[in-house]
C-alpha positions in Angstrom: 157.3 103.5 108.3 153.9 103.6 109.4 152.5 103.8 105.7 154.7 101.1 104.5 153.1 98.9 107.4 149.8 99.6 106.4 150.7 98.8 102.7 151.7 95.7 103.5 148.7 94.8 106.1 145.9 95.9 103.1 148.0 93.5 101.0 147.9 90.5 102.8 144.1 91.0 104.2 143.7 91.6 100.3 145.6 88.1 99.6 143.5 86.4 102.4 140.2 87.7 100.7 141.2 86.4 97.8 142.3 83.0 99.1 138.6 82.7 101.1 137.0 83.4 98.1 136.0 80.6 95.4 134.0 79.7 92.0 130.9 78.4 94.1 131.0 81.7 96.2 131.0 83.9 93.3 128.4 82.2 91.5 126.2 82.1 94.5 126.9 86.3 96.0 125.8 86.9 91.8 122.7 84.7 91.7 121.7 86.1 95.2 122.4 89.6 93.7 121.1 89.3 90.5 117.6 87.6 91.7 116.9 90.8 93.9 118.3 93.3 91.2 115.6 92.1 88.6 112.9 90.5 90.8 110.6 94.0 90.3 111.1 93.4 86.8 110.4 90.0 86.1 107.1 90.7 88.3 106.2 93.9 85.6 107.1 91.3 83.0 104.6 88.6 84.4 102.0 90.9 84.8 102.4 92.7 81.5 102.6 89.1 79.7 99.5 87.9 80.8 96.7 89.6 79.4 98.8 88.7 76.4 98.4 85.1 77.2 94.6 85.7 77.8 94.3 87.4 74.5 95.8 84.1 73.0 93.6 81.9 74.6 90.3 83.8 74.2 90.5 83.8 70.4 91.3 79.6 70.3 95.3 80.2 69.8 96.5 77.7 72.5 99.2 76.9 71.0 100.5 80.9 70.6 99.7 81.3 74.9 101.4 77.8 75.7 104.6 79.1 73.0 104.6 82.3 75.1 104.0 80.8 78.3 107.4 79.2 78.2 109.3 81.7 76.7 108.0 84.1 79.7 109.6 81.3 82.2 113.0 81.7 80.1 113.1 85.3 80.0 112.6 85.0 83.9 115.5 82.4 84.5 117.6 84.2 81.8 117.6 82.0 78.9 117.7 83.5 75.5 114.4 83.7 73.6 115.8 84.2 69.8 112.0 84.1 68.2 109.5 85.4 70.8 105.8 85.0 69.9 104.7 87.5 68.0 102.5 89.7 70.3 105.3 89.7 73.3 108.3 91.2 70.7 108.3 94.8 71.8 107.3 94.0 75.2 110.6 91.2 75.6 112.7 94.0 73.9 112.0 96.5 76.6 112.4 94.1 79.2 116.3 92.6 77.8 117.0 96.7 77.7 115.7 97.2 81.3 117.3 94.0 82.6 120.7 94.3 80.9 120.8 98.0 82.7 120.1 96.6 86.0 122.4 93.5 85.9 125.3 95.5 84.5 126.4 96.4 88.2 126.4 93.0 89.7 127.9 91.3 86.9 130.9 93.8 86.9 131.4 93.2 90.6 131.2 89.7 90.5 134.0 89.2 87.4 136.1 91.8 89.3 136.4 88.7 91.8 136.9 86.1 89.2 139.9 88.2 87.9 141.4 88.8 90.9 141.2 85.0 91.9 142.9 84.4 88.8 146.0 86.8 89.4 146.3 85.1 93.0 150.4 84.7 93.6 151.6 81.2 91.6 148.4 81.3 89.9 145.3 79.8 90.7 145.3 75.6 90.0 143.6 74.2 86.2 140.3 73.1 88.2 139.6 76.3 89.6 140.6 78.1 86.5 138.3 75.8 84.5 135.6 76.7 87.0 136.2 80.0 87.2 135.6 80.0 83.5 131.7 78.1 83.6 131.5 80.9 86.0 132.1 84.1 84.4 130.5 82.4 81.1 127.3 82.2 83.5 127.6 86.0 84.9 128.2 87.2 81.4 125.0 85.5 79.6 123.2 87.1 82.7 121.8 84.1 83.6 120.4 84.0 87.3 119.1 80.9 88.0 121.2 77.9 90.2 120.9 74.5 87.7 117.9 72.6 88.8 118.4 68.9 89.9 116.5 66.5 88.6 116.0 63.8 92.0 115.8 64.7 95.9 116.3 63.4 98.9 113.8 64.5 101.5 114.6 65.2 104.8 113.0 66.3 108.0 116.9 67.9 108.6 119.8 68.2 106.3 121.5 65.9 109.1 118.6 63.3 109.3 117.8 60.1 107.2 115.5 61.0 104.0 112.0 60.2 104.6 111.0 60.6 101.2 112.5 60.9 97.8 111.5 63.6 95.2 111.8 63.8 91.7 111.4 67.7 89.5 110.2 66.8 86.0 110.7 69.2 82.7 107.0 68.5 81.8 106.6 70.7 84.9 104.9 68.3 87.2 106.6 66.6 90.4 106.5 63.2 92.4 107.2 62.7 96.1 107.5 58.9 97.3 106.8 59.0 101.2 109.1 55.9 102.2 107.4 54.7 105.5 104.2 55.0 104.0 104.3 54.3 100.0 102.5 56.5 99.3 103.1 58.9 96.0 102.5 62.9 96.1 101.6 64.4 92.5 101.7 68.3 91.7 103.0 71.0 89.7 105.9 73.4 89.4 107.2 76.4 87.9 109.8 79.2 88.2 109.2 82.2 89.8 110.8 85.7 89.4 113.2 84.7 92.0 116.1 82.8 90.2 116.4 80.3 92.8 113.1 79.6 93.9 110.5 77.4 92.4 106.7 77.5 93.1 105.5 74.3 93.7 101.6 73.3 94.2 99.8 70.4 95.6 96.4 70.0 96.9 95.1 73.6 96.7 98.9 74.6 98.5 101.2 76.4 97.6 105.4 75.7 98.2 108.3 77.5 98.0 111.1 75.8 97.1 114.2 77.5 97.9 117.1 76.1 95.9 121.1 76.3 97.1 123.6 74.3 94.6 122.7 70.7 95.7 120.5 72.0 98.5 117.1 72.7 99.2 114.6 74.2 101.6 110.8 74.1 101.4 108.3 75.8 103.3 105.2 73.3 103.6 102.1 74.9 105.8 101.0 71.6 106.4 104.2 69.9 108.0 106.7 72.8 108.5 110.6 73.2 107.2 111.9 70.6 105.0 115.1 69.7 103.4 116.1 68.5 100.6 119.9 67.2 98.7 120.0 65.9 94.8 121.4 62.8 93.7 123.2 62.3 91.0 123.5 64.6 88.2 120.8 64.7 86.0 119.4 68.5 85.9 116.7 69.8 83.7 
């Protein structure tokens, strides 16, 4: 009687598990997990890459160090590179072998929880299947970055009235309209071995830029914690 009891407790704290859990909180344990499974590596990868890109630039081939420039940022965020510049190709090989190896545990967890939210009793609804799907489609190509929105609100809190309004660029620069003041920041950004987190500099500063679905912290020496939520849906 008493094992029959507990059968049926592990069953319905299993059930409630799988009722709590959801697409977004799949995708977000796996990005978290992923980030810190490969963060040494994309750092070996950086610093590997660039005396490549120095090589490149000392001997006049700017566009060869800009080619491999980028295609270091996608290797980091986990977008394919199908024709890497020529002097990174053994270098990116190791890294996809190394990577693969090290992501191999956190992407069989997290699709363990995308099938068990898809055996759920009555079956889970269309929306959350369709989700589900984006999902798995994400933890399978090993990608590890959250999509990047395009425009910001700026906050002083996540509760409080924006004070500024943001905009991330794919050129790689970045504008921030101070409301009260009308005044217009200028700087640069770029990705950094973290999946979610984007280096942002301004003035001889640097930023961290800490990104959660629509969300967003930054860390700004000069003025302290602020917030940030996207509009709309444009992403880069």
């Amino acid at each position: 009687m008493k094992h029959l009891l507990l059968a049926l407790l592990l069953v319905s704290f299993s059930s409630s598990l799988a009722r709590a859990d959801s697409p977004d909180a799949i995708l977000k344990d796996y990005r978290k997990q992923a980030a810190q499974a490969v963060e040494r590596l994309n750092q070996s990868l950086e610093k590997a890459a660039t005396p490549l890109i120095t090589k490149l630039v000392s001997s006049g081939d700017t566009a060869g160090a800009e080619e491999l420039t980028a295609q270091l940022k996608a290797k980091v965020a986990g977008e394919p590179v199908p024709k890497p510049q020529a002097s990174a190709t053994q270098l990116f090989s190791m890294y996809d072998d190394a990577r693969a190896k090290a992501l191999a545990p956190v992407q069989k967890s997290s699709i363990a929880r995308i099938d068990s939210l898809l055996k759920t009793a009555g079956g889970a609804k269309l929306e959350t299947v369709t989700e589900l799907g984006k999902a798995k489609e994400e933890i399978e190509a090993g990608k590890l970055s959250a999509p990047i929105f395009a425009k910001w609100t700026y906050h002083q809190t996540l509760d409080s009235a924006p004070i500024a309004e943001m905009e991330l660029k794919a050129d790689g620069t970045w504008t921030l309209f101070v409301i009260a003041k009308s005044v217009k920041e200028v700087g640069k950004w770029t990705t950094t071995s973290k999946g979610n987190v984007l280096s942002l500099s301004y003035g001889g500063s640097t930023w961290d830029l800490t990104l959660d679905g629509r969300k967003a912290s930054m860390n700004r020496p000069d003025s302290g914690m602020r917030y940030l939520k996207a509009v709309g849906a444009a992403k880069l």
